[in-house]
C-alpha positions as CSV (number, residue, x, y, z in Angstrom):
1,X,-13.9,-12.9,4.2
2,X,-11.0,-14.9,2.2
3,X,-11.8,-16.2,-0.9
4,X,-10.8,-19.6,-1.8
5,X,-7.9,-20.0,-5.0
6,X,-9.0,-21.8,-7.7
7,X,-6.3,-23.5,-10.1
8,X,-6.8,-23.6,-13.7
9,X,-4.8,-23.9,-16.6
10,X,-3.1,-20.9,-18.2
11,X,-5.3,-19.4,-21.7
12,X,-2.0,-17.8,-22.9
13,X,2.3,-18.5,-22.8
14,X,3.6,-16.2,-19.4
15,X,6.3,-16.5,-17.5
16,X,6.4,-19.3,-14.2
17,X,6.6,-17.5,-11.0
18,X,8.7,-19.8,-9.2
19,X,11.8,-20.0,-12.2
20,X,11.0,-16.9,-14.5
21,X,11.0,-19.7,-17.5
22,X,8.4,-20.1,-20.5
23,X,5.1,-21.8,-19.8
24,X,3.4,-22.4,-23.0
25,X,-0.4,-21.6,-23.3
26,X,-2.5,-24.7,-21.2
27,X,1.2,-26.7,-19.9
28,X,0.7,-24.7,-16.8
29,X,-1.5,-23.7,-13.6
30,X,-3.1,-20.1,-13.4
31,X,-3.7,-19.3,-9.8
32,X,-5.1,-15.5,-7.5
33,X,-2.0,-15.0,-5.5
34,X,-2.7,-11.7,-3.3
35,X,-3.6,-9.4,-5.5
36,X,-2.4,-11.0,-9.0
37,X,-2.6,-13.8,-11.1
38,X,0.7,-15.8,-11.4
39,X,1.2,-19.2,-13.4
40,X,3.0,-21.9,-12.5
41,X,4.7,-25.1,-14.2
42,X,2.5,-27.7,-13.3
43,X,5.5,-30.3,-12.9
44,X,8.7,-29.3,-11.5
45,X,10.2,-26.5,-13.0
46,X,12.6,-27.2,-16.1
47,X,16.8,-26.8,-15.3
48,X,16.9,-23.1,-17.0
49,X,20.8,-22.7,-17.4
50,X,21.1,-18.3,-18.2
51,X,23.1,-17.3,-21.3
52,X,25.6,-14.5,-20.6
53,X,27.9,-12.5,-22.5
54,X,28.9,-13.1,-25.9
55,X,26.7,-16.3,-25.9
56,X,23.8,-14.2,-24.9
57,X,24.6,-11.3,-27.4
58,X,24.8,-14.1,-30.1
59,X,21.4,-15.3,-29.9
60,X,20.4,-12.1,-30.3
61,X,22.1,-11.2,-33.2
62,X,24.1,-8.6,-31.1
63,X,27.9,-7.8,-31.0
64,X,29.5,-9.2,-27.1
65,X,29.6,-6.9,-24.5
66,X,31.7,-3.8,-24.6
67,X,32.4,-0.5,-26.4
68,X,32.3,0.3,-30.5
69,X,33.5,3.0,-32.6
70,X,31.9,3.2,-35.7
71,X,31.2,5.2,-39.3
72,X,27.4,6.0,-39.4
73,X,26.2,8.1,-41.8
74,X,29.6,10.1,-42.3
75,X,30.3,10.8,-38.5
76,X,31.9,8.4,-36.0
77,X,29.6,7.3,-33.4
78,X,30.7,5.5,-30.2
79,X,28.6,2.5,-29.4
80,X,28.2,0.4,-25.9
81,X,26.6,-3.0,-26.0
82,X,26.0,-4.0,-22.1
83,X,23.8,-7.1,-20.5
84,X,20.2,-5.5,-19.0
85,X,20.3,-5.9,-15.4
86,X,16.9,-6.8,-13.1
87,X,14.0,-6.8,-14.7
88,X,15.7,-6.8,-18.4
89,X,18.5,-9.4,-17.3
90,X,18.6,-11.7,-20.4
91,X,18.4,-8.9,-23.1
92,X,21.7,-6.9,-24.6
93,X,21.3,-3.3,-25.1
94,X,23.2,-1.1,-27.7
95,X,23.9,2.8,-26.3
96,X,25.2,5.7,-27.5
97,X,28.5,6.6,-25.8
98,X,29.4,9.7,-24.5
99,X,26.9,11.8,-26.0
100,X,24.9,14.6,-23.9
101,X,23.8,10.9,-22.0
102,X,23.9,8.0,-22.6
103,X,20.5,7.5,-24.6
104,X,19.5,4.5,-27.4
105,X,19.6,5.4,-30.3
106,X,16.7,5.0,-33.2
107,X,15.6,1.5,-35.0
108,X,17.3,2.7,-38.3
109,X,20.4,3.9,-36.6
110,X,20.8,0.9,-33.8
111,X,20.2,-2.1,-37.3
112,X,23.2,0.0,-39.2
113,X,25.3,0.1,-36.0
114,X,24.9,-3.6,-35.3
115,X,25.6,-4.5,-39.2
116,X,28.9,-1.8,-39.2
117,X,29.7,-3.5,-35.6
118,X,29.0,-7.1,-36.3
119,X,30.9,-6.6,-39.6
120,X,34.5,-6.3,-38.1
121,X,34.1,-6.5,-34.0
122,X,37.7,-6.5,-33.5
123,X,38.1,-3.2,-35.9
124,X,35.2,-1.7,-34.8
125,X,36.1,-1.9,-30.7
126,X,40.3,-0.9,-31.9
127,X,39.0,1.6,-33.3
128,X,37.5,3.0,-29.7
129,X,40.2,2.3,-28.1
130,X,42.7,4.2,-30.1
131,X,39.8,7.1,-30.6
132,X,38.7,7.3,-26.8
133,X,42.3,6.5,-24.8
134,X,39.6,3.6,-23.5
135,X,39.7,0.0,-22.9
136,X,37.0,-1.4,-25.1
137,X,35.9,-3.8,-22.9
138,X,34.9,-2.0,-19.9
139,X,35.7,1.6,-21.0
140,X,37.9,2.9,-18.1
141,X,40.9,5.2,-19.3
142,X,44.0,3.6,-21.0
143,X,46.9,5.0,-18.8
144,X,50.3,2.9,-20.5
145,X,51.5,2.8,-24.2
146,X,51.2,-1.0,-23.6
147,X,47.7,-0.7,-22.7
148,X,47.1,1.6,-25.5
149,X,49.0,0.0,-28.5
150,X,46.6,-3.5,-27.2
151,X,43.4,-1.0,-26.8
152,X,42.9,-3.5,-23.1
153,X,43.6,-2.7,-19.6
154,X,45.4,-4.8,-18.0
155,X,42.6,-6.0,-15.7
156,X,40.7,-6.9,-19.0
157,X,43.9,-8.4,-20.6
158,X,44.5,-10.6,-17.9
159,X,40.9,-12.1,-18.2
């Protein structure tokens, strides 16, 4: 026997079903759907236009995009900062690079790396480059001098 949905307003802020965007606690409508409870703007879903990139990794507090070489704690450590993809698009994640894996590294360590990275981006990713033979941008292997001496590949360079 199906049982019939009743539609009530949300008790707490979740996420709308239909545009993955903010419904505050009681601006929305909580509904059974299958087997879950899902909530639902009850006027037309707000325009959500996604941040991306450096505009992303600026709001939250996070260098852009690409790969870091910096002094922590008397060694240098090699840092990526990448977009989540799937069910973590929207957040920017700092990894260690080229360590046994690539693995995150701990709360003290990740707030020193961002401060040391945030600092002097521009140093911070030159020194990668000239440290790795990498483009600091997407991190494939620096084959020319002109490549090397700008610390882009030309694909990145051109962009």
């Amino acid at each position: 026997m199906a049982t019939a949905t009743q539609n009530r307003p949300n008790r707490y802020d979740s996420r709308c079903a239909d545009c993955g965007g903010q419904v505050p606690a009681g601006d929305g409508d909580l509904s059974r759907e299958a087997d879950r409870w899902v909530t639902r703007h009850v006027v037309a879903c707000p325009e959500v236009v996604p941040l991306t990139g450096a505009a992303l990794a600026a709001s939250q507090g996070m260098p852009e995009p690409g790969y870091y070489a910096v002094e922590w704690n008397g060694d240098l450590k090699f840092y990526r900062v990448a977009e989540g993809k799937d069910h973590n698009a929207g957040r920017i994640f700092l990894n260690r690079f080229r360590t046994d894996y690539l693995d995150r590294p701990q709360a003290r360590e990740r707030r020193e790396a961002v401060a040391l990275i945030l600092a002097d981006p521009l140093a911070a990713s030159m020194r990668f480059a000239k440290e790795s033979i990498r483009c600091y941008r997407c991190g494939r292997r620096l084959t020319d001098k002109d490549s090397r001496a700008r610390g882009l590949g030309p694909d990145c360079a051109a962009m």
